[in-house]
C-alpha atoms as an extended CHARMM CRD file, in Angstrom:
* protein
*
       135  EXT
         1         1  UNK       CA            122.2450000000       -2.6040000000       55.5800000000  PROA      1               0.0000000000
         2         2  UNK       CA            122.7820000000       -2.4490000000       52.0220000000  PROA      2               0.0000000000
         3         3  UNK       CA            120.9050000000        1.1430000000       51.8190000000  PROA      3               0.0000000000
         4         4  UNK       CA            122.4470000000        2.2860000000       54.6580000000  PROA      4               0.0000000000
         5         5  UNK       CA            126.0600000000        1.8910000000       52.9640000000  PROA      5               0.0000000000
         6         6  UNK       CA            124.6940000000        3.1470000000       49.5050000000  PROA      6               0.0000000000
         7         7  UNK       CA            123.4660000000        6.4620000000       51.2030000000  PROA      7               0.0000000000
         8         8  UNK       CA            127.0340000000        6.9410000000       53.3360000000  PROA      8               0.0000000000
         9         9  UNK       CA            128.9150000000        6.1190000000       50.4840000000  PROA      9               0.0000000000
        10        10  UNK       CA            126.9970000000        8.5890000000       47.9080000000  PROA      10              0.0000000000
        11        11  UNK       CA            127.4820000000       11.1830000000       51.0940000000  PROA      11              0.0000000000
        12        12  UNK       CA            130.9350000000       10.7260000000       51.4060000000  PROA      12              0.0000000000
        13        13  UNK       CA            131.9940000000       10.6540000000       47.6510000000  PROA      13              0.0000000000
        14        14  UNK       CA            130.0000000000       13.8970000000       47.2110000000  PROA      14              0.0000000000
        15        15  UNK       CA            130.8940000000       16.0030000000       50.4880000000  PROA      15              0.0000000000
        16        16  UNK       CA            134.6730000000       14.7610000000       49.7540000000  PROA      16              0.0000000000
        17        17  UNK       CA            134.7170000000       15.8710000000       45.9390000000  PROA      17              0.0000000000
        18        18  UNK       CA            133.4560000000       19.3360000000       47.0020000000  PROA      18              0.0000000000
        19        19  UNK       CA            136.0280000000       19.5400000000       49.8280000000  PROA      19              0.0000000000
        20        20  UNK       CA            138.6760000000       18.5070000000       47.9860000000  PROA      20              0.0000000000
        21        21  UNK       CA            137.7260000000       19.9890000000       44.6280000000  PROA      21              0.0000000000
        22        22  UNK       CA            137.4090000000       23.5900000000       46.5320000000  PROA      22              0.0000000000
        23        23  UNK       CA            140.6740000000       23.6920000000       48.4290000000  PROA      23              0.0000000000
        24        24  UNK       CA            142.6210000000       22.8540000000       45.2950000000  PROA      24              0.0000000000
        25        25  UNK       CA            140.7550000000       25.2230000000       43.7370000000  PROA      25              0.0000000000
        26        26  UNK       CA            141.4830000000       27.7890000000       46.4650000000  PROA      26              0.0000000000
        27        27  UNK       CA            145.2930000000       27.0020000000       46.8540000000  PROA      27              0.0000000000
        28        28  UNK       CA            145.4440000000       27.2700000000       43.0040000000  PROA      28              0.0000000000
        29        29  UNK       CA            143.8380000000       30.9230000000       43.4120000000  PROA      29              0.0000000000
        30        30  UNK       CA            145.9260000000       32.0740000000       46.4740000000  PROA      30              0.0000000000
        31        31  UNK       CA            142.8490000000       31.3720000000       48.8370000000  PROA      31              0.0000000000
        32        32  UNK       CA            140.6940000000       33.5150000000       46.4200000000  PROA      32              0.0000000000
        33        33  UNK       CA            137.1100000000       33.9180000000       47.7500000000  PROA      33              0.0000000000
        34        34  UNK       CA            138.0780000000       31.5530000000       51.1950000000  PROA      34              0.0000000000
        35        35  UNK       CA            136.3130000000       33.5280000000       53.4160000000  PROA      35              0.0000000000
        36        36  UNK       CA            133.1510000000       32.6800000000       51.3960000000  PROA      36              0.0000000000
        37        37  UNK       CA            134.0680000000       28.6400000000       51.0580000000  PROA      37              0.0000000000
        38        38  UNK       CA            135.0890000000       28.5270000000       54.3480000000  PROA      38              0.0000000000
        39        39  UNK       CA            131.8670000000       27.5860000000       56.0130000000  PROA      39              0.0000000000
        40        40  UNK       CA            130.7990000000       24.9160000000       53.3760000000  PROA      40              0.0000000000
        41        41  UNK       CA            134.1980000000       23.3910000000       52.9230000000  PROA      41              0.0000000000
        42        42  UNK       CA            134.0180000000       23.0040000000       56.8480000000  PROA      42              0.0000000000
        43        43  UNK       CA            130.6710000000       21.7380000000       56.7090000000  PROA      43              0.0000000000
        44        44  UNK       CA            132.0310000000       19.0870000000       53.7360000000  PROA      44              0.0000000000
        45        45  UNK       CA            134.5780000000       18.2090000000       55.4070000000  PROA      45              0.0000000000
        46        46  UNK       CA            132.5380000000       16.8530000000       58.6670000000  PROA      46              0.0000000000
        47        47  UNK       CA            130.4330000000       15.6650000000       56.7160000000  PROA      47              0.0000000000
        48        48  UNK       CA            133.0910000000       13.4270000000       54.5430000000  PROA      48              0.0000000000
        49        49  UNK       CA            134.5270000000       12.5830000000       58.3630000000  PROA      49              0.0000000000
        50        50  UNK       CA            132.2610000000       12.0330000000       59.4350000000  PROA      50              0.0000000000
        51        51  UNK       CA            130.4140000000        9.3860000000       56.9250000000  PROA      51              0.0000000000
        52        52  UNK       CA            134.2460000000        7.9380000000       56.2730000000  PROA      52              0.0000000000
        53        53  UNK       CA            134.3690000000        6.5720000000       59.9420000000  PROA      53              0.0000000000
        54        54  UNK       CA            130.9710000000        5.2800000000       59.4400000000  PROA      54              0.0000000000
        55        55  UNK       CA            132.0620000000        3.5120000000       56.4280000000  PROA      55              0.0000000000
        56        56  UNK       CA            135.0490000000        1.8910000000       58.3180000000  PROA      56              0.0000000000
        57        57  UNK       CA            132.8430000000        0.7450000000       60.5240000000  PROA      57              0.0000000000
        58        58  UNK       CA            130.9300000000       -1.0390000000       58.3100000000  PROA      58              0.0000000000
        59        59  UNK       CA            133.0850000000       -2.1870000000       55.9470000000  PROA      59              0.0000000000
        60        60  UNK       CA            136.6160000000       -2.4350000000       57.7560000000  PROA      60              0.0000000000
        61        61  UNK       CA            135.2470000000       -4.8600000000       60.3840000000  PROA      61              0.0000000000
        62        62  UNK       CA            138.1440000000       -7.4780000000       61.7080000000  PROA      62              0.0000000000
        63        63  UNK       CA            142.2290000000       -7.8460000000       60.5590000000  PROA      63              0.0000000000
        64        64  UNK       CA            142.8510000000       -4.5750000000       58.3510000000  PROA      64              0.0000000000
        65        65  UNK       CA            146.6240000000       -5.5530000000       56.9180000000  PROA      65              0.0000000000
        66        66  UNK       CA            147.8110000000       -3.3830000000       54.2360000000  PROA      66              0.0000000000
        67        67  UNK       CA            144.7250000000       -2.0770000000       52.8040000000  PROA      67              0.0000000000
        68        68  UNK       CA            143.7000000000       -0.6780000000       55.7990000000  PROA      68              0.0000000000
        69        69  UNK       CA            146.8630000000        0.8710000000       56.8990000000  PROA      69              0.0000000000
        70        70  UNK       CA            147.0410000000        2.8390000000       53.8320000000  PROA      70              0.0000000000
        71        71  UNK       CA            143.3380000000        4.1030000000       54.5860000000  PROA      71              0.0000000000
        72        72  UNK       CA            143.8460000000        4.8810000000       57.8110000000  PROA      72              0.0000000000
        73        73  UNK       CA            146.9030000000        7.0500000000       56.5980000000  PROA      73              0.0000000000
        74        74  UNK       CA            144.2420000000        8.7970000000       54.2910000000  PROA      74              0.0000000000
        75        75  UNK       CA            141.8730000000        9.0160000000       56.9780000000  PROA      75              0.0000000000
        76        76  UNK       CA            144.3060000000       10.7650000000       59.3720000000  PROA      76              0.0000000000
        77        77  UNK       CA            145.6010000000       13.3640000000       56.5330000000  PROA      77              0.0000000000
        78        78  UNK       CA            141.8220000000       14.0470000000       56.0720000000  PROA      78              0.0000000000
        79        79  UNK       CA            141.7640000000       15.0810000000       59.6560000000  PROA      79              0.0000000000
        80        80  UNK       CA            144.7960000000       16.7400000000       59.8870000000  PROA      80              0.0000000000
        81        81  UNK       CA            143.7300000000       18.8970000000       56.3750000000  PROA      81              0.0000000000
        82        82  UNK       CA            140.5540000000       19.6690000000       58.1060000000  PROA      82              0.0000000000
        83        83  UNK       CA            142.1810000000       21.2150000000       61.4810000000  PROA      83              0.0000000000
        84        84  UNK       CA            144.5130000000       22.8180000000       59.5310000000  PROA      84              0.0000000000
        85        85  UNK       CA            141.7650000000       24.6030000000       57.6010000000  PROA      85              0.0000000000
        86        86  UNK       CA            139.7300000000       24.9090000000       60.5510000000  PROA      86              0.0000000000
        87        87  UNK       CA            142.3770000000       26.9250000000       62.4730000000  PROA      87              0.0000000000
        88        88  UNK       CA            144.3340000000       28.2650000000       60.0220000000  PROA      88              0.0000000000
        89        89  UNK       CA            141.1360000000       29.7630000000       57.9600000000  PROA      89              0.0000000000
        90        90  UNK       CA            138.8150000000       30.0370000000       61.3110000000  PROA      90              0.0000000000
        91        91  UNK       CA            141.5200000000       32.5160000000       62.6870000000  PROA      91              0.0000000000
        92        92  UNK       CA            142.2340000000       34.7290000000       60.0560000000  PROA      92              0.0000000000
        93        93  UNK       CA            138.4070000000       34.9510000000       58.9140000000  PROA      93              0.0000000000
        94        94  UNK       CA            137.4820000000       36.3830000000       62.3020000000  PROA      94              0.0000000000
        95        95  UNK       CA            140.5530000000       38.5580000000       62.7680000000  PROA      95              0.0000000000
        96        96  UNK       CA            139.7480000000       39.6770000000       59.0710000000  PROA      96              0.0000000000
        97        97  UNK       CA            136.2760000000       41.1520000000       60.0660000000  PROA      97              0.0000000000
        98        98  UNK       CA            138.5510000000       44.0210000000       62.1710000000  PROA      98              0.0000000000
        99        99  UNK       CA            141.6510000000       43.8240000000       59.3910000000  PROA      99              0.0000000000
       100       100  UNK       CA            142.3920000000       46.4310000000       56.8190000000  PROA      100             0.0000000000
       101       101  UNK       CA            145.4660000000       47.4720000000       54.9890000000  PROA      101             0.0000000000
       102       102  UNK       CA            148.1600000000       45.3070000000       55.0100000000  PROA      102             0.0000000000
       103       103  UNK       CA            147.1300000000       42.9600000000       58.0040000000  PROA      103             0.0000000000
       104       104  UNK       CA            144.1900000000       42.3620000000       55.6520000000  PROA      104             0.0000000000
       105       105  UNK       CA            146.7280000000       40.8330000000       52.9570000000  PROA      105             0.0000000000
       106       106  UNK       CA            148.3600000000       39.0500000000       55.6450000000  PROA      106             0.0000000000
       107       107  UNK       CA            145.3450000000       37.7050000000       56.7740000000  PROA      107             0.0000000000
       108       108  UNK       CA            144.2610000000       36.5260000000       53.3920000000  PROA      108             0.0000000000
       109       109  UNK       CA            147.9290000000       34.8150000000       52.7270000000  PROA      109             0.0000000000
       110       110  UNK       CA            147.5790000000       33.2130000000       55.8470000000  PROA      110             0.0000000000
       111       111  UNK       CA            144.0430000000       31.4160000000       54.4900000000  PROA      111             0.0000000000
       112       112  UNK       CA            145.5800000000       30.7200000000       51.0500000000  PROA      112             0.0000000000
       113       113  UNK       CA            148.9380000000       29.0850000000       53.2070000000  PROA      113             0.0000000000
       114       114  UNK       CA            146.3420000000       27.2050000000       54.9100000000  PROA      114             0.0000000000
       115       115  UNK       CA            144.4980000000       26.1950000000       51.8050000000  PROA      115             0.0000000000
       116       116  UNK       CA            147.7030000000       25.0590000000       50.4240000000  PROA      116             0.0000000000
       117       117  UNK       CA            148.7110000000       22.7100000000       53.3410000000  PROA      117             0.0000000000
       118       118  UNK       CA            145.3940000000       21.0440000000       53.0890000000  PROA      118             0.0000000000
       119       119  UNK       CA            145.1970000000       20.4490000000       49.5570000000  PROA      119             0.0000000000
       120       120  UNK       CA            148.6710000000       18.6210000000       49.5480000000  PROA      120             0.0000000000
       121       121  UNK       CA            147.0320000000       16.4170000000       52.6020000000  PROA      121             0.0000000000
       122       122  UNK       CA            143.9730000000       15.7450000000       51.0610000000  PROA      122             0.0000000000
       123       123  UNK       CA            145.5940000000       14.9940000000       47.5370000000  PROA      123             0.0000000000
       124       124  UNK       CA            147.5320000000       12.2010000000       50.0430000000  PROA      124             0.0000000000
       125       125  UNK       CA            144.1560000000       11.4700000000       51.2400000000  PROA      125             0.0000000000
       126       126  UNK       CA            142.4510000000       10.7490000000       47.5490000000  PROA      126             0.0000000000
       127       127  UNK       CA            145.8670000000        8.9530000000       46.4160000000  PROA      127             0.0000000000
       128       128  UNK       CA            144.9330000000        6.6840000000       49.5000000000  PROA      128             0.0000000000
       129       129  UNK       CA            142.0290000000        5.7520000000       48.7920000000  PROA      129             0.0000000000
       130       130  UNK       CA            142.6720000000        4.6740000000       45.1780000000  PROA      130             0.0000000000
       131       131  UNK       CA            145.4040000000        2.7460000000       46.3240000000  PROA      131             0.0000000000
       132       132  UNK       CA            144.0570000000        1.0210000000       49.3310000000  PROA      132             0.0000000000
       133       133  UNK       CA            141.4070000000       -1.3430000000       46.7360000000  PROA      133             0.0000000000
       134       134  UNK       CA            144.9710000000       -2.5020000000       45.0520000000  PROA      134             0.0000000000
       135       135  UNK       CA            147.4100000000       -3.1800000000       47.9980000000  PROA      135             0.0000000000
């Protein structure tokens, strides 16, 4: 058991600092170099998903009170900051293939918007986390 949380923990800490760390990065930027990111942010972010529920699992067993409210609210604006830069970024990257011009730049504001929005969620989601230990 103990290895088993070691390893989930390790692989959430480390897919969720390279989510994170890259869409503040890329709403800093204006979405600079998103179509690039976009695959291994997604592929971070499932992976930090996907090891977080596994950690509630083991971990959050029983009576949650405040503590596990306030990761649960982190949890859900993980998920929401995900979808949001899964359709948001998804859509313009394959409309951009075709784009030129000006629908190009519209395209590429569109993925920085979208970078934006989930870098505010998942900077609720990392404030949540901190706090939850302390409520």
């Amino acid at each position: 058991m103990q290895i088993t949380l070691i390893v989930t923990l390790v692989l959430h800490v480390l897919s969720g600092v390279f989510w994170a760390g890259s869409t503040f990065a890329l709403a800093r930027t204006g979405g600079n170099l998103a179509d690039q990111l976009f695959k291994p942010q997604m592929g971070a972010a499932t992976v930090a998903v996907a090891t977080g529920a596994l950690l509630w699992f083991l971990l959050n067993r029983g009576a949650s009170g405040t503590p596990g409210h306030i990761l649960a609210l982190g949890a859900l604006s993980a998920v929401i900051a995900a979808g949001v830069q899964g359709m948001m970024g998804g859509q313009a990257l394959r409309q951009l293939s075709v784009a030129s011009g000006p629908e190009a730049s519209s395209l590429r504001d569109r993925m920085a918007t979208g970078q934006r929005i989930a870098a505010s969620l998942l900077g609720v989601t990392v404030i949540c986390m901190a706090a939850a230990r302390y409520a």
